[in-house]
C-alpha positions, 0 to 999 in steps of 0.5 A: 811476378809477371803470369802473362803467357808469353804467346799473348804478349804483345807483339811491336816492330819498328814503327807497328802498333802493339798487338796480341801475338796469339790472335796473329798466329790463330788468325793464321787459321781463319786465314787459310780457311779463306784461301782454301775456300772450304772445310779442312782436316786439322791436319791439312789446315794446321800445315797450311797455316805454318803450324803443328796440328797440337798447336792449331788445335787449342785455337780451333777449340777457341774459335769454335766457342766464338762461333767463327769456326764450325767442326763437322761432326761428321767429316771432322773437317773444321770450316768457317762458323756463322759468326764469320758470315756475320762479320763478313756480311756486315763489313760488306753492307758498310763498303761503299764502292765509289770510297774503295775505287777513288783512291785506287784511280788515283794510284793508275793515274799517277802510274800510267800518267793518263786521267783516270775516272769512274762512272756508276750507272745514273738515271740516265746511263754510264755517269761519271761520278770522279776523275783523276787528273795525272800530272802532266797536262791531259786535255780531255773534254769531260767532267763529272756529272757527264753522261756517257753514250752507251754504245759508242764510248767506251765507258758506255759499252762496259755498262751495255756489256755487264748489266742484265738486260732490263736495265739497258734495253730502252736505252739501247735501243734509243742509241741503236736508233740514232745511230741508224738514223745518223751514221748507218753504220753499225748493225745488230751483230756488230755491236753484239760482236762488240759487246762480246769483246767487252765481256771477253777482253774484260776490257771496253776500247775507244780509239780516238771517237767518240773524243776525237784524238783521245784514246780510252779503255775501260774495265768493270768492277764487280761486287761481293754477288758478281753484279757491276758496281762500277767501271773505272777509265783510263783516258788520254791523248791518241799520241801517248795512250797506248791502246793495245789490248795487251799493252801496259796501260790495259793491264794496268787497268785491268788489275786496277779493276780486279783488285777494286773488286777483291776490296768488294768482296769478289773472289771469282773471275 
């Protein structure tokens, strides 16, 4: 005779792993705990997850035991439990954001059909650490280990636009200089307009300097605590790269970066 609860037999569907139904449908909850981002009413909550708050309730009783869910004494509200936060903290200490970002750069240039790369900051400013060729034929002067100007590459200027100051200052500073000393070209307010840009347009642009004929955008990606992990370019010939703010190749970019940040941790803008 066979005494298994038909809710915790295991699930199979062409092609997927055997799982446990029961955990799916509970973890329903925990999932709209995480999307609603504070405590709920059993009602709210069980109506959220797809279910009836008699059929949600036994599950909460559950996790409650595990720690991964927490039940105000006071409000009622059920929020998510301190274990939940260990999980959390401890799969975030384990992300590594160059593993995370390289298969995604790797997805944009296929899609765009430009070399995509990424660059951390290194000892001595923006360095690329990866680039990812398209198929077709795009010849742009870089490989890894290249490091980037700060104020006058697009890469650069993410870096410049959204680490805290005491990492960048010297090194701005040293460029402003050249650049004075080289161009007189640029002043103090034109490139904080420049950087404000950065930080409005979530978007560095580089048209065709400081790679003559190559066009550039590069967008930052951020971690769990809102701090620039890296950013991620995507580059090419002036003759095929678009280069408008609001054209396919920036919002791609764009949701590249965005969504390499969300596999971070990062849930706010």
């Amino acid at each position: 005779m066979n005494n298994e609860h038909s809710a915790e037999r295991p699930t199979e569907k062409s092609g997927d792993r055997r799982g446990i139904q029961s955990i799916e449908v509970g973890g329903a909850l925990l999932q709209a705990l995480v999307r609603h981002g504070g405590p709920m009413i059993l009602k709210d909550l069980a109506r959220e997850a797809g279910m009836p708050p008699a059929k949600a309730h036994p599950y909460l009783v559950s996790f409650g035991k595990l720690g991964l869910i927490e039940q105000d004494p006071v409000t009622g509200r059920y929020g998510l439990g301190a274990f939940t936060l260990q999980m959390g903290l401890s799969a975030l200490h384990e992300l590594n954001p160059l593993r995370v970002a390289t298969p995604e750069a790797a997805k944009l240039s296929d899609e765009i059909q430009q070399n995509v790369a990424i660059a951390v900051w290194g000892n001595q400013g923006p360095t690329i650490v990866s680039i990812e060729e398209c198929n077709r034929q795009v010849h742009v002067n870089m490989r890894v280990g290249t490091v980037m100007d700060l104020l006058t590459s697009a890469t650069g200027r993410t870096f410049a636009a959204f680490l805290p100051a005491r990492m960048t200052a010297a090194l701005i500073e040293d460029e402003f200089a050249r650049l004075q000393t080289n161009r007189g070209t640029i002043s103090r307010e034109e490139l904080e307009a420049e950087l404000e840009e950065v930080r409005r347009e979530r978007l560095a642009r580089a048209v065709g300097k400081p790679i003559p004929g190559i066009n550039a955008f590069t967008a930052p990606v951020f971690d769990h605590a809102g701090h620039l992990a890296l950013a991620i370019t995507a580059m090419g010939p002036a003759g095929s790269f678009d280069s408008d703010w609001h054209g396919p190749v920036a919002k791609k970019l764009r949701a590249c970066a965005e969504a390499i940040s969300g596999r971070l941790g990062r849930t706010g803008a």
